[in-house]
C-alpha positions as CSV (number, residue, x, y, z in Angstrom):
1,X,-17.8,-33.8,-14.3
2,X,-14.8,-33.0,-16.2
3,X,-11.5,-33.4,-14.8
4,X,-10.8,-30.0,-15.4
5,X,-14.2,-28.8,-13.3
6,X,-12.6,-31.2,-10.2
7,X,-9.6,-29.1,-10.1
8,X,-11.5,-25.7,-10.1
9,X,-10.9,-23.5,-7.1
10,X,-14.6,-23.2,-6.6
11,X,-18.0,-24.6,-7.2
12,X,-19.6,-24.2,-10.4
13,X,-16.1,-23.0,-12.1
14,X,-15.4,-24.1,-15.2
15,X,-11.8,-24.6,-15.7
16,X,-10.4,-24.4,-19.5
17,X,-6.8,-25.2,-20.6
18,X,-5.3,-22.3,-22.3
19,X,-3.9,-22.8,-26.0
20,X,-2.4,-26.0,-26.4
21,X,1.0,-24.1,-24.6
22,X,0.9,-26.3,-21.6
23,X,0.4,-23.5,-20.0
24,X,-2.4,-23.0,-16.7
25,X,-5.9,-23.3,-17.2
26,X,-8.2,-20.3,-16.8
27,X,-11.5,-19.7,-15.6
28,X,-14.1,-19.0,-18.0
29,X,-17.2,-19.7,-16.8
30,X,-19.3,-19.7,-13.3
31,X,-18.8,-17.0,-10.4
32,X,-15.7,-15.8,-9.8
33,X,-13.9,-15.2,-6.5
34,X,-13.8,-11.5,-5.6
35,X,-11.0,-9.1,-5.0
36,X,-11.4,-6.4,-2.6
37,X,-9.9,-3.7,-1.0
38,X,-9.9,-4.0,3.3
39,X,-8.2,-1.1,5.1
40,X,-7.0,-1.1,8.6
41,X,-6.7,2.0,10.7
42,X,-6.2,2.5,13.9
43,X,-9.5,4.3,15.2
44,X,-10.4,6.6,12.1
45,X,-12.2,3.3,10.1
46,X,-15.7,4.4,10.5
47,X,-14.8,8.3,9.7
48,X,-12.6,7.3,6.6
49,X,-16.1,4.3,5.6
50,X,-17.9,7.2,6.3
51,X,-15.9,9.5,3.6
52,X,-15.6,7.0,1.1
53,X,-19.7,6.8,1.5
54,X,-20.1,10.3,0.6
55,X,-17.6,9.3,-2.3
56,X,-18.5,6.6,-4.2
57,X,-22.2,6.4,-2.9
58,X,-23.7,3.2,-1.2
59,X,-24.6,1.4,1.6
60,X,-22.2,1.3,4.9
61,X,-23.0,-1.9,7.3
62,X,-20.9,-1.3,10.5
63,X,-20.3,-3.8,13.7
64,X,-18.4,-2.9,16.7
65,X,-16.3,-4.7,18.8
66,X,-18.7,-3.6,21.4
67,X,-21.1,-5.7,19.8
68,X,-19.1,-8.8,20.8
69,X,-18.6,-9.7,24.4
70,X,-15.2,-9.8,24.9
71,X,-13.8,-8.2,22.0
72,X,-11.5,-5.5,23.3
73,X,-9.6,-5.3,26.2
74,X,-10.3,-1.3,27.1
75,X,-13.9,-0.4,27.4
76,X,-13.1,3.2,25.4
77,X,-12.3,0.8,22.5
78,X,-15.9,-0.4,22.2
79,X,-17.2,1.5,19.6
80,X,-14.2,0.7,16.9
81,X,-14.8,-0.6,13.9
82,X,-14.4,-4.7,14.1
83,X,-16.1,-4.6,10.5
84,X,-17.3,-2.0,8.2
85,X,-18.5,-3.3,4.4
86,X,-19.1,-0.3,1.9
87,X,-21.1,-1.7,-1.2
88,X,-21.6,0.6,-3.8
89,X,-24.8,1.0,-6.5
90,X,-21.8,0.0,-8.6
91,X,-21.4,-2.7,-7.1
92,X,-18.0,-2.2,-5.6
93,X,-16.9,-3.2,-1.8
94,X,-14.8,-1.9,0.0
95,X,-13.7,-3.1,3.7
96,X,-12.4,-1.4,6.7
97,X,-11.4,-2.2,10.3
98,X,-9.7,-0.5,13.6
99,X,-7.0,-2.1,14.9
100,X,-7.7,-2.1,19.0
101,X,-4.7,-1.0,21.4
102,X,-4.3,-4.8,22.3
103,X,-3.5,-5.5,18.6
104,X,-0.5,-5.0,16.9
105,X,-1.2,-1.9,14.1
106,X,0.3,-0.9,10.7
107,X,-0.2,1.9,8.6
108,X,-1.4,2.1,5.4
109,X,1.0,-0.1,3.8
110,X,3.5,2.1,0.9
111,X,3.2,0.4,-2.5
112,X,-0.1,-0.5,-1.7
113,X,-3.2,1.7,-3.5
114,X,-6.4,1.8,-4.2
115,X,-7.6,1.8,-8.4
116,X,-11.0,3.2,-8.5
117,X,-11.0,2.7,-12.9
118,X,-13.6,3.2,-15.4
119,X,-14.5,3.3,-18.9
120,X,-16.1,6.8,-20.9
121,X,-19.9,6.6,-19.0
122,X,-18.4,6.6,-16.2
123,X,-15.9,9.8,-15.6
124,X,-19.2,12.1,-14.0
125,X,-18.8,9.3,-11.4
126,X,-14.9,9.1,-10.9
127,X,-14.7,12.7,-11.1
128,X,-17.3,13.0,-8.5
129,X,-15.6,10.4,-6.6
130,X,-12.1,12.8,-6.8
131,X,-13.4,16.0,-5.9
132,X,-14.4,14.4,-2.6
133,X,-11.6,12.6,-1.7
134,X,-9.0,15.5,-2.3
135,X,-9.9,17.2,0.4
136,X,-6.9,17.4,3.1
137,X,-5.6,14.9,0.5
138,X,-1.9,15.0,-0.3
139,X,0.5,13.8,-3.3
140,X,-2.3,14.9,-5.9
141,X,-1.5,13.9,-9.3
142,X,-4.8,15.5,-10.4
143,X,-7.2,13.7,-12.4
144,X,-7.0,15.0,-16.2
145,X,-6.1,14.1,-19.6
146,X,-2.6,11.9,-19.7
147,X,-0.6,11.5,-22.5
148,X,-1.8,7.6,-23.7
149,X,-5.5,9.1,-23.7
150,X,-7.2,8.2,-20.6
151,X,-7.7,11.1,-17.8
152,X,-5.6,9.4,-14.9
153,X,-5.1,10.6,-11.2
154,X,-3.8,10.2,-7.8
155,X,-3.8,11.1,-4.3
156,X,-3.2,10.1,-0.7
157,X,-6.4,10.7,1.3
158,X,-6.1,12.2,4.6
159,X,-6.7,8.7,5.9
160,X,-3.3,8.0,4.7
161,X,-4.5,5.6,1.8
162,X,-3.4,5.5,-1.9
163,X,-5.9,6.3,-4.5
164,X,-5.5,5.8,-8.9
165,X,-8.1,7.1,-10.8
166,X,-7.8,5.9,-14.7
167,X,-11.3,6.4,-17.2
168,X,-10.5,4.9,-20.3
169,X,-12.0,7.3,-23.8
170,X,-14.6,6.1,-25.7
C-alpha cells in the first residue's frame, strides 16, 4: 500500500497528488463518497417524497417513527416520516424526514437548492421533471433557452424547497 492509499478518506480510494503544485491530492480511482440531498419538513415529508416520485420516477422506501418504540412523544405523530429514501432509475437519491413536535424544526433553509442537471439526452426527463414540480410552485424562472446555451430553470416547490434545472446542448 502506497502512502498515498493510507491517507485516503475511504477504502479502496486511490489518492493521487495533483501536479507537482504542492497542492491536495485528488481521488481518482475506487468509489466515491456520495452527496445527496436530505430535506426536513415538518409533517409534509412523505407528501413532498411522494411528489418528487411522480417527478423524477423511482422507488420511495418510507419508515415511520411509529415503527420505532419510543420514537415520538405524541401518538398523532406516529406516522411521520423518520426516513424516506427516493432512488431514482437514474440513479439519483434523494432523502427526507419530518421533524416531530418534540424536535426543534427549520424551514427549508434560503441559499440552499436543489440542482437537478443534465446533459442533451436528458431534457425529455428534466422537462418532465419541471412540469410537475411547478405546480403551486413559486419564484419560476422557467426552464428555457439561456443566454450561455444551456436551457436553465428555477422554482420553489410548494414544499418550500429550491429547485435549478440546467441541460447542457449537445
Amino acid at each position: 500500500m502506497s502512502a498515498a492509499d493510507a491517507r485516503a478518506p475511504c477504502p479502496g480510494l486511490t489518492m493521487v497528488p495533483d501536479a507537482d503544485d504542492g497542492g491536495p491530492e485528488h481521488l481518482l480511482e475506487g468509489t466515491m463518497a456520495r452527496l445527496d440531498p436530505y430535506l426536513n419538513f415538518r409533517t409534509e415529508a412523505r407528501e413532498a417524497l411522494e411528489l418528487y416520485r411522480s417527478a423524477l420516477g423511482g422507488e420511495l422506501d418510507i419508515s415511520t417513527f411509529g415503527a420505532v418504540p419510543g420514537m415520538v412523544e405524541d401518538p398523532a405523530e406516529e406516522d411521520l416520516v423518520m426516513h424516506g429514501q427516493l432512488e431514482t432509475p437514474a440513479g439519483l437519491t434523494l432523502m427526507a424526514a419530518d421533524t416531530p413536535s418534540s424536535m426543534p424544526y427549520a424551514a427549508p433553509t434560503a441559499g440552499v437548492t436543489v440542482a437537478l442537471t443534465g446533459v442533451a439526452e436528458d431534457m425529455e426527463y428534466v422537462r418532465a421533471a419541471v412540469a410537475v414540480l411547478i405546480e403551486g410552485a413559486t419564484d419560476v424562472l422557467p426552464f428555457e433557452l439561456a443566454p450561455w446555451g444551456d436551457h436553465y430553470g428555477q422554482l420553489t416547490d410548494r414544499y418550500g424547497v429550491t429547485w435549478m434545472f440546467d441541460v447542457g446542448t449537445p
